[in-house]
Each structure stands twice: as structure tokens, then as C-alpha cells.
C-alpha positions as CSV (number, residue, x, y, z in Angstrom):
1,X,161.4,51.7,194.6
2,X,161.5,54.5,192.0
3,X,162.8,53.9,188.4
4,X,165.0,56.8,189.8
5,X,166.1,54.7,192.1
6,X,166.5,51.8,190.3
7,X,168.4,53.2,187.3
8,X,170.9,54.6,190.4
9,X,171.5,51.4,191.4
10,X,171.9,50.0,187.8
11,X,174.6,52.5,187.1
12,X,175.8,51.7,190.4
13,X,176.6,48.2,189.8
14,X,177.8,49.4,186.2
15,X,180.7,51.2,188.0
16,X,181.4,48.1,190.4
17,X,181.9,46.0,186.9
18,X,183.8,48.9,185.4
19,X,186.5,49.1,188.5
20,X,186.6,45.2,188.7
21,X,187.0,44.3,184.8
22,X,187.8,47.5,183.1
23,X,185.0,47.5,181.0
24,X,180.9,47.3,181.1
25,X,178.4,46.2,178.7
26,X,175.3,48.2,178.7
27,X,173.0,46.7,176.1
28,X,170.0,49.0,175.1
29,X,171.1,51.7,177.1
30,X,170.2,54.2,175.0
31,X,166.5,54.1,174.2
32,X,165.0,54.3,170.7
33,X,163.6,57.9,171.2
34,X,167.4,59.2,172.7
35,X,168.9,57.5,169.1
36,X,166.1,58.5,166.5
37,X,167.4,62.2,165.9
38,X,171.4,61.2,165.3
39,X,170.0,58.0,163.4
40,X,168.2,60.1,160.8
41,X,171.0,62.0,160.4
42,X,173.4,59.2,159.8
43,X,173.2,60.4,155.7
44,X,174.7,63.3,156.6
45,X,177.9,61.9,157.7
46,X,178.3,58.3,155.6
47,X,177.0,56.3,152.8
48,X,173.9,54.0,153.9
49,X,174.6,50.6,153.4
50,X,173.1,49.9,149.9
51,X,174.4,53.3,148.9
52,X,178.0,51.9,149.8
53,X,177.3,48.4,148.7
54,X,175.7,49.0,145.3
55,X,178.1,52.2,144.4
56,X,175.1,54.6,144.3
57,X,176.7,56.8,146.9
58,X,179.4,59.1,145.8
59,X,181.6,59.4,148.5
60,X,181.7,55.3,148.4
61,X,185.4,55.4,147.6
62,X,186.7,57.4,150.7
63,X,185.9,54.7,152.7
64,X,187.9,52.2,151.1
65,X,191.4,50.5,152.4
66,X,191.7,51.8,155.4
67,X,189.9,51.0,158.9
68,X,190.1,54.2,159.9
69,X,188.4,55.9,156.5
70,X,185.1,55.4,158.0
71,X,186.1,58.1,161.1
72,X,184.2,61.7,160.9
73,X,185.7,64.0,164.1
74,X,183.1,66.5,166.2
75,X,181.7,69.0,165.0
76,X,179.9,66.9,163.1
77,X,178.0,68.1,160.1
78,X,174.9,66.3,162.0
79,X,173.9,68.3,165.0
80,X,171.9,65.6,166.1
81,X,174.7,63.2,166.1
82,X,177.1,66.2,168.3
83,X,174.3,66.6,170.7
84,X,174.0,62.7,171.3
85,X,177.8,62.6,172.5
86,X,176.5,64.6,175.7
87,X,173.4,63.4,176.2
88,X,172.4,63.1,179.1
89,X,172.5,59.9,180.0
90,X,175.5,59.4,178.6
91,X,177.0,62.5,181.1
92,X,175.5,60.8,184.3
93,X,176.9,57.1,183.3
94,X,180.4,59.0,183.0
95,X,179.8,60.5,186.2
96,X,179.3,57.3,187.6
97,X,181.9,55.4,186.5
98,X,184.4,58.2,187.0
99,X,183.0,59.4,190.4
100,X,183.0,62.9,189.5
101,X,180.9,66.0,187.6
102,X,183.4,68.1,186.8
103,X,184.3,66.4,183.7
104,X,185.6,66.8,180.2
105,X,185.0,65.4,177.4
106,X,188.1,64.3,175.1
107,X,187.3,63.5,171.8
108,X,184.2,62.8,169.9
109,X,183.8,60.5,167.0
110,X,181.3,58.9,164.8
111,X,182.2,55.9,162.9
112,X,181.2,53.6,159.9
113,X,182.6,50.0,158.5
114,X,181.6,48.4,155.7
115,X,181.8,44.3,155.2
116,X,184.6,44.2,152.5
117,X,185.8,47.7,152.4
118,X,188.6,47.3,154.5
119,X,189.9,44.5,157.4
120,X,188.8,45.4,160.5
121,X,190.0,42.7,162.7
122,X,192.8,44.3,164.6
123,X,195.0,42.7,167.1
124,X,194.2,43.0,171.0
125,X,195.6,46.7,171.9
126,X,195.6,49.4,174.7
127,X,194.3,52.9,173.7
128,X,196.8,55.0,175.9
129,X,199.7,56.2,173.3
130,X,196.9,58.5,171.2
131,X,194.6,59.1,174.4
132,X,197.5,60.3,177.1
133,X,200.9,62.2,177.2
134,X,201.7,59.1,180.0
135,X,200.5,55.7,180.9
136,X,196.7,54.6,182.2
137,X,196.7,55.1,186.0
138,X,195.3,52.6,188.4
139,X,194.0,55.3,190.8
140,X,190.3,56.0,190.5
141,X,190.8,59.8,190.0
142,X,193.1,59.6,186.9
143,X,191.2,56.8,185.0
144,X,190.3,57.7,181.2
145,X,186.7,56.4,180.1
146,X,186.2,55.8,176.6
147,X,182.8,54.4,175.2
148,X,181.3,52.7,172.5
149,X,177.8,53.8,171.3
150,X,175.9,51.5,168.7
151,X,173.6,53.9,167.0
152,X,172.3,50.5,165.1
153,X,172.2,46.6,165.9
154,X,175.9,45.6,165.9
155,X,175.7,41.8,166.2
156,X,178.4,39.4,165.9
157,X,178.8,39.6,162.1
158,X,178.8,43.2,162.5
159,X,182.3,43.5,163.6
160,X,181.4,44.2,167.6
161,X,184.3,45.2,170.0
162,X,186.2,42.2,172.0
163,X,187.6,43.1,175.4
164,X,189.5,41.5,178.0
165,X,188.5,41.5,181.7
166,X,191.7,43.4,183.8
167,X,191.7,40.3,185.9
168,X,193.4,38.6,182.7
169,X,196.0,41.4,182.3
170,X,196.4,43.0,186.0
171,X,200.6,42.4,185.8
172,X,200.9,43.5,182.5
173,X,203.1,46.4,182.0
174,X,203.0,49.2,179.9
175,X,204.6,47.9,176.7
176,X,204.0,45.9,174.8
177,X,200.9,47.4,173.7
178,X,199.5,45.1,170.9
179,X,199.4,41.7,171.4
180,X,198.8,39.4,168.2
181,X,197.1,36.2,168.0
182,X,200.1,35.1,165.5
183,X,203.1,35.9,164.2
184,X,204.0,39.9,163.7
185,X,204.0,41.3,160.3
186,X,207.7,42.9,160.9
187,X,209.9,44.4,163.6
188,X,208.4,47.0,165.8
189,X,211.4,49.2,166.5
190,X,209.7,51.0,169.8
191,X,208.9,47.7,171.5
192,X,205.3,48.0,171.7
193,X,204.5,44.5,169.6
194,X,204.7,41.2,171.1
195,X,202.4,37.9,170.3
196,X,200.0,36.5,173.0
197,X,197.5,34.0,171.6
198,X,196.5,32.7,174.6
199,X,195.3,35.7,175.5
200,X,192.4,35.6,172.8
201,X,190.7,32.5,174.8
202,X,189.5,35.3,177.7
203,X,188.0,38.0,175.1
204,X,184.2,38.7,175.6
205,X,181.8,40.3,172.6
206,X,180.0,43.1,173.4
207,X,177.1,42.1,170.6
208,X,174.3,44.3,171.2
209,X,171.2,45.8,170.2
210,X,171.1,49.4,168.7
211,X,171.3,51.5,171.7
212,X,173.9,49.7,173.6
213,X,176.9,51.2,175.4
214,X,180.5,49.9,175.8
215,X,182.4,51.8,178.7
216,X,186.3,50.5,179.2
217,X,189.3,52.2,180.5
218,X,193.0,53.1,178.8
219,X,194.1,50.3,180.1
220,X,191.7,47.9,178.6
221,X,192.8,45.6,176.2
222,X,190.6,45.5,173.3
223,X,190.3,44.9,169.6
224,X,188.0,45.2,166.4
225,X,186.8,42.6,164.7
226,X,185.9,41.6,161.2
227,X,182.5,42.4,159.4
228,X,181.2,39.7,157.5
229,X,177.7,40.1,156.9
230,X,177.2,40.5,153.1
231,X,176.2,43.4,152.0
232,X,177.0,44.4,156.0
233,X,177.0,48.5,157.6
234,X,178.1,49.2,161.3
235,X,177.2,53.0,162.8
236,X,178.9,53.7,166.2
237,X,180.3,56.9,168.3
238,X,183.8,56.3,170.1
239,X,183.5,58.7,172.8
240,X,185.9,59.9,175.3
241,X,185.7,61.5,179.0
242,X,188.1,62.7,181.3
243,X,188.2,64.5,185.0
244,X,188.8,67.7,184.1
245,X,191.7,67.6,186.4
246,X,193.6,65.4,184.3
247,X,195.1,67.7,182.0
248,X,197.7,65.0,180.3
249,X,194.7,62.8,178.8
250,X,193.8,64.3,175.3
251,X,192.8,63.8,171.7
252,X,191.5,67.2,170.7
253,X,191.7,70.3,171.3
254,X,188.2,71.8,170.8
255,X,189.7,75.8,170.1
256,X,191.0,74.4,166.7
257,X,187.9,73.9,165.4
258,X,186.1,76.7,167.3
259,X,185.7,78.4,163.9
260,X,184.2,76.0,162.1
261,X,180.4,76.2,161.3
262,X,179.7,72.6,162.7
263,X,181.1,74.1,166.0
264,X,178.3,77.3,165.7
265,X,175.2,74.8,164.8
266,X,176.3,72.7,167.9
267,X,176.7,75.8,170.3
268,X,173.1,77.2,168.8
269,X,171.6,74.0,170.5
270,X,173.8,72.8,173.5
271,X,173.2,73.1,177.0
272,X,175.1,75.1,179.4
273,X,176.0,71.6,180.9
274,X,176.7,70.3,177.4
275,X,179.1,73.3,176.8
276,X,180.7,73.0,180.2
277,X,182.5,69.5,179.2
278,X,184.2,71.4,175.9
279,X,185.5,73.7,178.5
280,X,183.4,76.1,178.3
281,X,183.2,77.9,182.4
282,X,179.5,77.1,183.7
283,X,177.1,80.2,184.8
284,X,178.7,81.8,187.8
285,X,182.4,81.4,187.0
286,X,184.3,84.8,187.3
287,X,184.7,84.6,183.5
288,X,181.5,85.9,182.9
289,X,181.8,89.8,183.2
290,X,179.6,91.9,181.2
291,X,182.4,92.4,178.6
292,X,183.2,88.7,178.0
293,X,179.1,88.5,177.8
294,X,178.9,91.3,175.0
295,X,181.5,89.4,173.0
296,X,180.4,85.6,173.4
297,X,177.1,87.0,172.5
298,X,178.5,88.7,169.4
299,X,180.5,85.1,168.5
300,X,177.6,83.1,169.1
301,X,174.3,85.3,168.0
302,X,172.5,82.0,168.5
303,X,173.6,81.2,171.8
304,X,171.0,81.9,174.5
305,X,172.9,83.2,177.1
306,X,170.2,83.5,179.7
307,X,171.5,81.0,182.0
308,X,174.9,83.3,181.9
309,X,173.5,86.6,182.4
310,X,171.4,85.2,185.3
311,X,174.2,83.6,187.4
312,X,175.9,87.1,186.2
313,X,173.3,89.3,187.2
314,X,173.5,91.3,184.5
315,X,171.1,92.6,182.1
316,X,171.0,92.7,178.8
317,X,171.6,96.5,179.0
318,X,175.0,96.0,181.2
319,X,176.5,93.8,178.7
320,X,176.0,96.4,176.2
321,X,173.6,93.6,173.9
């Protein structure tokens, strides 16, 4: 057998766990080599751990009190980091698990915690109410996938994501959304807070090595939990793909930050697949004309638009370039 082959059938059986449980651990998925360029341009984006720890780091402050502090949106300042969200291997697992190439992807993120600089152990929740206009479907074609990528070793006392297997949760409805482990802080006037301890005995870590990959669904429950290591730093990407088809599952969207020169340094080094799941139409689609080549070439001087022109069939000539 190949190691085409057998990685095929590996990413087969992911999707089987995927449908079955809602979520699939993937430890190591991402090989050192695929994480070395975003790693060593971690800097870029946060505070190393000493830095944060020992207060050398400037910018030590801005991640303090909040669990979401640590959050930097795409385009990131690190190329390396943009280009790792569609990577590859990344693209083909989505395509797996959601059974389809025409895809989009939703929302990009890269994400730090520090041990002590805010608490990160949340209560068991659903992602929907920020990721759709609706509900999460059951129906294969309208599923939302939304992945975890350790860009470091993220074991237990790392704070590593806890999820719960569908199986545990099939008959649950739509609200309520987060389920506590004790009593509520105070009255949630939509309805979307209720306690559910028991639920807490079914959660499964997804510890793993730098590398690993976390793929769940909307309607995965799911929660952060508490770093604890002293002196501790996490590095992940929350990533999110979508059938292009499914219009009402979104986060961002990517024209509102179409002028900003993170965008341009991404664009310079991007595939025309890589493009094609910010929206971008793929070589051959009757977008490309030799007037919306002259002026995509004109935005994006450092943009090679071969691939374009060739599914075109224009020169440079007829695109006035």
C-alpha cells in the first residue's frame, strides 16, 4: 500500500469519528517541517513565555484579564502563520470531513494563554450563536468544521480543549447553550444557561503533541480549560471551514480587511487554491476578463497571476499589463 494510500484511509476513518462523535483527535498531524515557519514567527504576534512571565515583553499587559486578550484575527502580521491556516493538509482533512472541495474558509485565528493571566476554564458550550445566522444542522452538507491547531506541545497543564462525544448530547436542543458544572453566576435573560454536571463525567482531553489537530462541529460541546503549569505558554490557531454553499455560517468577512497590508503580504504568497477559500474565483471562472486581470494585477503588483491569464488565455499584452 502507498503512504498515499494509507494517509487516505487515515483521513478516512477521521471522517467516520467526525460524523459518529462530532469531533476527531489528530495528534501530530502536522509535521515538524509544515509548523517550523509559523513557529518562528510566533514573536511576531505574542509575547514568548519568559517575555510574558518575567515582564520583559512590552505588550505583556494586553493580554491580561481576559480569555480572549490572547486572540490576533487573519491577516496576520506573520505570513507564515496566514499561510499555515490553508495548508495543505489542513485543506484536504476539511475536504474530508466535510465531503466537499468547494470550500470556504470562515474565520482565521491565532491564539495565546498564559498560566495566571487570566481563567481559562470555561463552562461546556456550543460554538453556533458567533459561527451561524441559525442553528448547527445534522445534515452532512450544512455541517460547520472548526479546528484546533497546536503550533506547540499543549499537554494537560497546558489548558487543552475538552469535548463531548454527540452520542452524550444527540437529544439536546438548541438552547441552552452553556452548561455549567455548578451553580450559574446570575440570570441569563435569553435562556441559553442551564447547569449540567453530570455532563462533565463524558468529556475527553485532546492533550497532544505540537502538531496535533482538533476537528469538531457547531454542535459540539466543548470547553477550555485552565493552565497551570508555572511559568506556562499555550500557541494554537482556531480555524474555521464551511461549504461554500452555506452562506448563513460566518465570522468574517474577508473584503473588510482587504486593504490592510497583512492582507497584501498574504496574497504575495498564496496559492490560487489558498486564495480560492477567501473567495477569491479560481482560474477559469468568467470573472477573469482581461479588464478584471489589468486591475487585480494593479491591486496586487505581487500577485503572480499566471495561473489566471492561462485558464484566461490571455496575454500579458491583452490585459493591458
Amino acid at each position: 500500500m502507498s503512504g498515499e494510500e494509507t494517509a487516505t484511509m487515515k483521513l478516512e476513518s477521521a471522517a467516520r469519528e467526525w460524523r459518529r462523535h462530532g469531533f476527531v483527535v489528530l495528534p501530530g498531524y502536522l509535521p515538524p517541517d509544515v509548523l517550523r515557519p509559523a513557529v518562528a514567527e510566533l514573536d511576531l504576534l505574542f509575547p514568548s513565555a519568559q517575555g510574558f512571565h518575567d515582564g520583559t515583553d512590552p505588550r505583556r499587559d494586553c493580554f491580561l484579564d481576559d480569555e480572549f486578550a490572547g486572540i490576533d484575527a487573519f491577516p496576520f502580521a506573520a505570513t507564515q502563520i496566514g499561510l499555515l491556516a490553508v495548508h495543505e493538509l489542513l485543506v484536504r482533512l476539511a475536504e474530508m470531513l466535510l465531503d466537499d472541495a468547494d470550500l470556504r474558509i470562515y474565520s482565521a485565528e491565532a491564539w495565546a494563554k498564559y498560566t495566571g493571566a487570566a481563567d481559562y476554564d470555561q463552562a461546556l458550550h456550543r460554538d453556533y450563536l458567533n459561527h451561524t445566522l441559525l442553528v448547527p444542522s445534522t445534515s452532512p452538507e450544512f455541517r460547520q468544521l472548526e479546528m484546533f491547531v497546536f503550533l506547540v506541545d499543549v499537554p494537560e497543564d497546558l489548558g487543552p480543549p475538552h469535548l463531548v462525544s454527540k452520542t452524550h448530547t444527540v437529544d439536546f436542543p438548541a438552547k441552552p447553550n452553556w452548561l455549567h458544572r455548578r451553580d450559574l453566576p446570575g440570570p441569563d435573560e435569553f435562556g441559553f444557561e442551564s447547569v449540567r454536571p453530570g455532563l462533565y463525567e463524558h468529556e475527553i482531553s485532546a492533550a497532544g503533541p505540537a502538531g496535533t489537530v482538533v476537528a469538531f462541529e457547531q454542535g459540539t460541546f466543548h470547553r477550555g480549560t485552565a493552565l497551570t503549569r508555572p511559568g506556562g505558554a499555550r500557541y494554537t490557531m482556531h480555524l474555521n471551514y464551511r461549504r461554500a454553499a452555506t452562506e448563513w455560517g460566518q465570522r468574517r468577512g474577508w473584503a473588510e480587511c482587504a486593504h490592510d497590508p497583512n492582507w497584501y503580504r498574504f496574497v504575495a504568497h498564496a496559492s490560487p487554491r489558498q486564495l480560492e477559500l477567501f473567495g477569491f474565483p479560481p482560474p477559469g471562472h468568467p470573472y477573469w476578463t482581461a479588464e478584471t486581470l489589468a486591475g487585480v494585477a494593479l491591486r496586487y503588483p505581487n500577485l503572480d497571476l499566471s495561473p489566471w491569464r492561462d485558464e484566461h488565455g490571455a496575454q500579458p499584452s491583452d490585459a493591458g499589463i
